[in-house]
C-alpha positions as CSV (number, residue, x, y, z in Angstrom):
1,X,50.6,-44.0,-28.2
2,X,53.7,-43.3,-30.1
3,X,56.5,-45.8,-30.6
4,X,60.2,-45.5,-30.6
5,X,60.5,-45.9,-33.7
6,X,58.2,-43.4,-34.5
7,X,60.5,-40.7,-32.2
8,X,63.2,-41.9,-34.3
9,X,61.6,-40.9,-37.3
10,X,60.2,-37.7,-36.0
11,X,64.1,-36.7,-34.5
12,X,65.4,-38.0,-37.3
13,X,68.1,-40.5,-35.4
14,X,68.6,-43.6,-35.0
15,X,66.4,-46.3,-32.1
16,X,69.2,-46.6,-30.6
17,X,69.8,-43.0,-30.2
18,X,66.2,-42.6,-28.6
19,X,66.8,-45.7,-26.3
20,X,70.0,-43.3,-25.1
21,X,68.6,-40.3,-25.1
22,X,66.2,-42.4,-21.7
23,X,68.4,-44.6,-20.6
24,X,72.1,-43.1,-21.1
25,X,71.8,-39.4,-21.8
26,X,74.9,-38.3,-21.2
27,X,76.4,-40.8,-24.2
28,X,74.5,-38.2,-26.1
29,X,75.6,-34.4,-27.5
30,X,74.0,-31.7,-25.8
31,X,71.9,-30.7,-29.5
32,X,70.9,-34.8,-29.8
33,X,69.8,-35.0,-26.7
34,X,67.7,-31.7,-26.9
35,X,66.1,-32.7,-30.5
36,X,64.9,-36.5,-29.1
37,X,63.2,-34.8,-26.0
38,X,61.6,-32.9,-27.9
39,X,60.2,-35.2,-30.5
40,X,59.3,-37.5,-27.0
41,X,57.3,-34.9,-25.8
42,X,55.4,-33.5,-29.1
43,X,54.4,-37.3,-29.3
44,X,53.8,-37.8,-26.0
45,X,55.7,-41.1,-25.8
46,X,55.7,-42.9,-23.2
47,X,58.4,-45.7,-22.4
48,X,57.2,-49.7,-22.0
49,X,57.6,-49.7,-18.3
50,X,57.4,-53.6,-18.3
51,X,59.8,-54.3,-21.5
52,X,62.4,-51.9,-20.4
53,X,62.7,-53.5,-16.9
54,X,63.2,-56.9,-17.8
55,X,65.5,-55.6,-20.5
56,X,67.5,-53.7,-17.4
57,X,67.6,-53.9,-13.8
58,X,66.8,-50.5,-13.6
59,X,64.3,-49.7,-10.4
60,X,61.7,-47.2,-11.4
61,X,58.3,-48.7,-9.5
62,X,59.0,-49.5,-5.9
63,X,57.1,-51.5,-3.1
64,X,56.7,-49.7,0.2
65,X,54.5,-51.5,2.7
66,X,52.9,-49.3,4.7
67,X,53.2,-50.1,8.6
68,X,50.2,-51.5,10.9
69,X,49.8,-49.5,14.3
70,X,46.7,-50.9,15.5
71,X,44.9,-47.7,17.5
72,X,46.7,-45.3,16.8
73,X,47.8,-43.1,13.9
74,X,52.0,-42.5,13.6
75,X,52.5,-39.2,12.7
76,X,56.5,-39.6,12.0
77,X,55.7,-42.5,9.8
78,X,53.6,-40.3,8.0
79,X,56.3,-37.7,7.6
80,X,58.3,-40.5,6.4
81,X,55.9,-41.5,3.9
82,X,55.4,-38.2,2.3
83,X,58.9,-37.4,1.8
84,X,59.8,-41.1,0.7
85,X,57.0,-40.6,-2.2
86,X,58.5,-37.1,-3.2
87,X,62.1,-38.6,-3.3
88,X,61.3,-41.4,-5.5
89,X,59.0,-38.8,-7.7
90,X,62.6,-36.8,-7.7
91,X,64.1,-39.2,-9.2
92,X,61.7,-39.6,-12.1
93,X,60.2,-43.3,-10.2
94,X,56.9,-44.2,-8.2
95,X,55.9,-45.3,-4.7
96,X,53.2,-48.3,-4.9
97,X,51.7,-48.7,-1.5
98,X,50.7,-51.6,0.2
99,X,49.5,-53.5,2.8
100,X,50.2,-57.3,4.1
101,X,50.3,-59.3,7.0
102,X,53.0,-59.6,9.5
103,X,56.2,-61.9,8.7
104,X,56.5,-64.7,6.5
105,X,52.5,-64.1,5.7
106,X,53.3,-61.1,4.3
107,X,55.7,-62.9,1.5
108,X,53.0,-63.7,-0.7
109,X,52.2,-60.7,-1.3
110,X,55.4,-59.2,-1.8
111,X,56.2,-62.3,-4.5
112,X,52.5,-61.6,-6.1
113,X,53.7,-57.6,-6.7
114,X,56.7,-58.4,-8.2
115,X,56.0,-61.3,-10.2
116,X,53.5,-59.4,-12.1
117,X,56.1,-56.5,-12.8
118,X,54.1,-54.5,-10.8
119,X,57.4,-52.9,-8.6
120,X,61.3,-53.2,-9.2
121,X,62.4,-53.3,-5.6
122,X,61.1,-52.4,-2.5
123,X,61.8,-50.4,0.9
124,X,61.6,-51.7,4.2
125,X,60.7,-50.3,7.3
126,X,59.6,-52.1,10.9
127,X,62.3,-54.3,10.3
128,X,63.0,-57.1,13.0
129,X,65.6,-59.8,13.9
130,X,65.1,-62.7,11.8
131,X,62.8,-60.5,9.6
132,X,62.3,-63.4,6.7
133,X,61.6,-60.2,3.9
134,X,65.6,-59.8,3.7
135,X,66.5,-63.2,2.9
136,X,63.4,-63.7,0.8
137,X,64.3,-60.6,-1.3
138,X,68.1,-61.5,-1.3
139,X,67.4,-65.4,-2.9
140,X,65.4,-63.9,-5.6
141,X,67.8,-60.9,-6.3
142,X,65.2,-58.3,-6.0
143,X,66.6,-54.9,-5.2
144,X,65.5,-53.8,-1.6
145,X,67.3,-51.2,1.1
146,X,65.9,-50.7,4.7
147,X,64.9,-47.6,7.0
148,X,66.1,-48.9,10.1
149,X,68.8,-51.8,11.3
150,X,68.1,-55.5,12.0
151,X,68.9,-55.4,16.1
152,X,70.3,-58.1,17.5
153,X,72.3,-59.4,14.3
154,X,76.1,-59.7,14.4
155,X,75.8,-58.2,10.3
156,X,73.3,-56.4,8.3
157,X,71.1,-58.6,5.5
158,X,71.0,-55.8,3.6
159,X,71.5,-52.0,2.7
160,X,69.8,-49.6,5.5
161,X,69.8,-46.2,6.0
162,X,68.9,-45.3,10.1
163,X,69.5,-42.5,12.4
164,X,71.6,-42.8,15.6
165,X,68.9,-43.1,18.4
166,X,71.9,-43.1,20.7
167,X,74.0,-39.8,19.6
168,X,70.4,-38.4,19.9
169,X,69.7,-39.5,23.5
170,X,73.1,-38.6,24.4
171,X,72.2,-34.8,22.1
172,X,69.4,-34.8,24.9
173,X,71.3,-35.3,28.2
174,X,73.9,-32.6,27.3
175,X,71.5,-30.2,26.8
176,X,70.0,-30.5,29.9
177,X,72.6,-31.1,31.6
178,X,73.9,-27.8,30.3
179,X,70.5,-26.1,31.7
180,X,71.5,-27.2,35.0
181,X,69.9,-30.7,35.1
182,X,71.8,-32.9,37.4
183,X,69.2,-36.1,37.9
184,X,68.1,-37.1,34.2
185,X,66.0,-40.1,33.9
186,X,64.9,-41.9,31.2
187,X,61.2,-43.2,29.8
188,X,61.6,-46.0,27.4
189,X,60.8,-49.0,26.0
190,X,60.6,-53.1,27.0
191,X,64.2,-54.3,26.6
192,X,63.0,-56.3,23.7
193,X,63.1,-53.2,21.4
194,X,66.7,-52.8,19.9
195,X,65.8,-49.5,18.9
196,X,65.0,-48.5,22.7
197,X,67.8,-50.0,23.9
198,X,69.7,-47.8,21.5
199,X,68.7,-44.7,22.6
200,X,69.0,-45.8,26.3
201,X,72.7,-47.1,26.0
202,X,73.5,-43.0,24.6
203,X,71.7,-42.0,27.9
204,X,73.4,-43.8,30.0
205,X,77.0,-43.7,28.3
206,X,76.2,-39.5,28.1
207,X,75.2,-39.5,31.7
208,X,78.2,-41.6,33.0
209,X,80.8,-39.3,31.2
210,X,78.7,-36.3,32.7
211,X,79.3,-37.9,36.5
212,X,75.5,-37.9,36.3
213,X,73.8,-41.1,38.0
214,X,71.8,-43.6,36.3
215,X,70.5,-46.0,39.0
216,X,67.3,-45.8,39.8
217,X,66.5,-43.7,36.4
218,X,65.0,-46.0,34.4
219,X,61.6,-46.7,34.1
220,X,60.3,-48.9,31.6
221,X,56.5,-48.6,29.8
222,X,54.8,-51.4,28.0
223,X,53.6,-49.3,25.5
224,X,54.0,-46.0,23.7
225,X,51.1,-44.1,25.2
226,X,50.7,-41.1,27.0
227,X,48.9,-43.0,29.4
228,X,52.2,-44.9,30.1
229,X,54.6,-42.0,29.6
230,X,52.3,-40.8,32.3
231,X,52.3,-43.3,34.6
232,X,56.6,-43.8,34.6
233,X,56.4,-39.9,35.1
234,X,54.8,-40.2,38.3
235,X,56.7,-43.2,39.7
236,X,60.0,-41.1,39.2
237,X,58.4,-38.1,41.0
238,X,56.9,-40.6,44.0
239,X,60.5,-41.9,44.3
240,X,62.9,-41.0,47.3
241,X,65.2,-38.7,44.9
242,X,62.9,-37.2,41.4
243,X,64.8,-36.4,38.5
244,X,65.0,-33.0,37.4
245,X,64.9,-33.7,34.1
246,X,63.2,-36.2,31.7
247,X,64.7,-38.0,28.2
248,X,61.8,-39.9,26.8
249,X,62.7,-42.7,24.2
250,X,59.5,-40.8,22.3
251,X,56.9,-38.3,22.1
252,X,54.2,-39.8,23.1
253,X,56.0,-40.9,26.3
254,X,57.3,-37.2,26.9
255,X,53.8,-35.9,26.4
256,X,52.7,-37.7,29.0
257,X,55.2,-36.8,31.2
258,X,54.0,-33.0,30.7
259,X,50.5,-33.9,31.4
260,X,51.6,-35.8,34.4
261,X,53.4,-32.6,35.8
262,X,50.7,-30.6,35.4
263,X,48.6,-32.5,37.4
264,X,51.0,-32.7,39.8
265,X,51.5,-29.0,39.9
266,X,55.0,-28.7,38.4
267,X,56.0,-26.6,35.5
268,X,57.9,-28.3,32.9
269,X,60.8,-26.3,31.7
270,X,60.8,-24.5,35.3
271,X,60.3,-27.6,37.8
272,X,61.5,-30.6,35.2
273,X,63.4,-30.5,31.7
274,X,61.4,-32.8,29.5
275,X,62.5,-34.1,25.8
276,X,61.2,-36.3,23.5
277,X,62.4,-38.2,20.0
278,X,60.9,-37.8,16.5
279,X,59.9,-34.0,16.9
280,X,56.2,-35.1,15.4
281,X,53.5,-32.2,15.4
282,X,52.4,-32.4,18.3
283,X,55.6,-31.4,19.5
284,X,54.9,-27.8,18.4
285,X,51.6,-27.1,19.2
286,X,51.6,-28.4,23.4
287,X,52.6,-26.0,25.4
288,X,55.2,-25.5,26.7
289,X,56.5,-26.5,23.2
290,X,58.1,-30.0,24.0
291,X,61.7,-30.1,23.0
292,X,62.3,-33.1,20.8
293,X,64.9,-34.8,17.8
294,X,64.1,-34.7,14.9
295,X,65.2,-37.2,12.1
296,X,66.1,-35.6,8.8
297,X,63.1,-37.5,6.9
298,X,63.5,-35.6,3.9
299,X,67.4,-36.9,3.7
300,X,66.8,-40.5,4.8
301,X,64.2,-40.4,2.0
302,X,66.2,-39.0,-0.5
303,X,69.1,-42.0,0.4
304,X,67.0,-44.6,0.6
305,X,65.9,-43.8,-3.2
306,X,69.5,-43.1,-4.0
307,X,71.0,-46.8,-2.7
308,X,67.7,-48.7,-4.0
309,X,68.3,-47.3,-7.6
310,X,72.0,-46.7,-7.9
311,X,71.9,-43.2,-9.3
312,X,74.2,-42.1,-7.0
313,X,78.2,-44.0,-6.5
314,X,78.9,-41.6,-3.8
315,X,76.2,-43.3,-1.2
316,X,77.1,-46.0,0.9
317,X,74.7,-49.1,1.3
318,X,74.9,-48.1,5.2
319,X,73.9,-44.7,6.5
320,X,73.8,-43.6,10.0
321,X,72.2,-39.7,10.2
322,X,71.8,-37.6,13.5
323,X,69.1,-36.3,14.5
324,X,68.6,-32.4,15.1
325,X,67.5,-31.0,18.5
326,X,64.7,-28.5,18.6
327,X,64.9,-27.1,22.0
328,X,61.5,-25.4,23.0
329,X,60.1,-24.3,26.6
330,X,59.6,-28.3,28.2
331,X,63.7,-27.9,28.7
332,X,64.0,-24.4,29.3
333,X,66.6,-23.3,31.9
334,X,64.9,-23.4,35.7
């Protein structure tokens, strides 16, 4: 493998002209800067990864641990994943994956990747109150940013990028309420999930300013399943006054509120307005086609990368993105 020095040579400039020509192009004239690229690539040099980093506090390998969901595959996440790997690759960096346990088990390993040089910084996602990867990261200095906010916490530990789960529940209700819906209940989450909480706080705040009532709308499911999306579907229809329209705090739970209209008979679209959050692909392909929100993962990616390596001065360390609605025939006009 070549050297610098030996790109030097071949360019005919100086180390430190090569070391800008990587690190600080635009310090360079448009003809330098052409001649030292192309020595680097007839000699096919390749930059000491490790020795430039501890020279710099430049991020170019970063540390994504990739999230546990026990039974069940999470197609958004996924989607997250992809484009989080071709933002980084964008930018000229890497994604390393990983896995490790929960909490402060997990530590170890994040410690072990980065004491060996192995990643510059990391991203965080599933992040909780109290989650002890922000304070960890923050003693030691190491460059991290978050998809998703810390709940519960009067300030943020660190830099986060996040869509508004309540502007996009609150997208939802308008737009059925603009089909005609005038009893739209909500399927969502155990009241220890900020992020559910979130999205019913835009429901209700969206329905209140409507005149729409809430009371009685709110049905909670342990889990994200169809099964319990199901289940909360058929409790509101078996009540005194069913909704005529469904927000589900997911997918999941909004598909199995279709299936649990079809068995009862109704039509969703027709009978009941039904939407979900994350617009994953199974949104597409049920039918009707479930309206859902979709979060710009391509964008939250491309920030995330942005704040973690400083390439960009015009990004804040906080982002908050809407979502996008994709209306299809679950909230078609009755």
């Amino acid at each position: 493998m070549a050297t610098l020095k030996q790109v030097a040579a071949h360019a005919e400039v100086s180390v430190q002209t090569v070391s800008n020509a990587l690190n600080a192009p635009h310090r360079l004239r448009p003809d330098t800067l052409e001649r030292v690229n192309r020595s680097i690539e007839l000699l096919n040099y390749r930059p000491n990864r490790n020795a430039r980093s501890l020279r710099t506090s430049a991020v170019e390998l970063i540390g994504y641990c990739v999230p546990s969901w026990p039974n069940q595959t999470h197609l958004v996440m996924d989607q997250f994943l992809h484009a989080l790997c071709a933002a980084a690759e964008t930018s000229g960096r890497h994604i390393l994956l990983f896995t490790a346990p929960a909490a402060v088990d997990g530590m170890p390993t994040y410690d072990d990747l980065h004491a060996r040089r192995l990643v510059d910084g990391f991203v965080l996602s599933q992040t909780e109150t109290h989650d002890p990867r922000h304070g960890w990261l923050k003693d030691r200095q190491i460059p991290f940013v978050s998809f998703g906010r810390v709940w519960k916490e009067t300030t943020q530990p660190g830099p986060w990028v996040d869509v508004d789960g309540a502007a996009g529940s609150a997208m939802a209700v308008q737009h059925l309420h603009e089909t005609g819906r005038r009893r739209i209940a909500f399927l969502g989450w155990p009241q220890s999930s900020g992020l559910g909480e979130d999205r019913l706080a835009g429901w209700r705040d969206r329905c209140t300013e409507l005149g729409l009532p809430t009371g009685g709308l709110v049905v909670r499911c342990a889990e994200d399943t169809i099964d319990e999306g199901a289940r909360a579907t058929a409790q509101l229809i078996d009540s005194g006054q069913p909704p005529d329209g469904i927000v589900a705090l997911s997918d999941i739970l909004a598909l199995g509120a279709l299936r649990q209209l079809g068995d009862r008979g109704l039509t969703a679209g027709a009978d009941v307005g039904v939407t979900g959050f994350d617009d994953s692909p199974r949104a597409s392909v049920v039918s009707p086609g479930l309206t859902s929100l979709r979060q710009p993962m391509e964008q939250i990616a491309t920030e995330l990368i942005a704040i973690l390596t400083g390439t960009r001065n015009d990004v804040p360390s906080e982002r908050l993105l809407l979502p996008e609605l994709v209306i299809r025939g679950s909230s078609a006009p009755g």
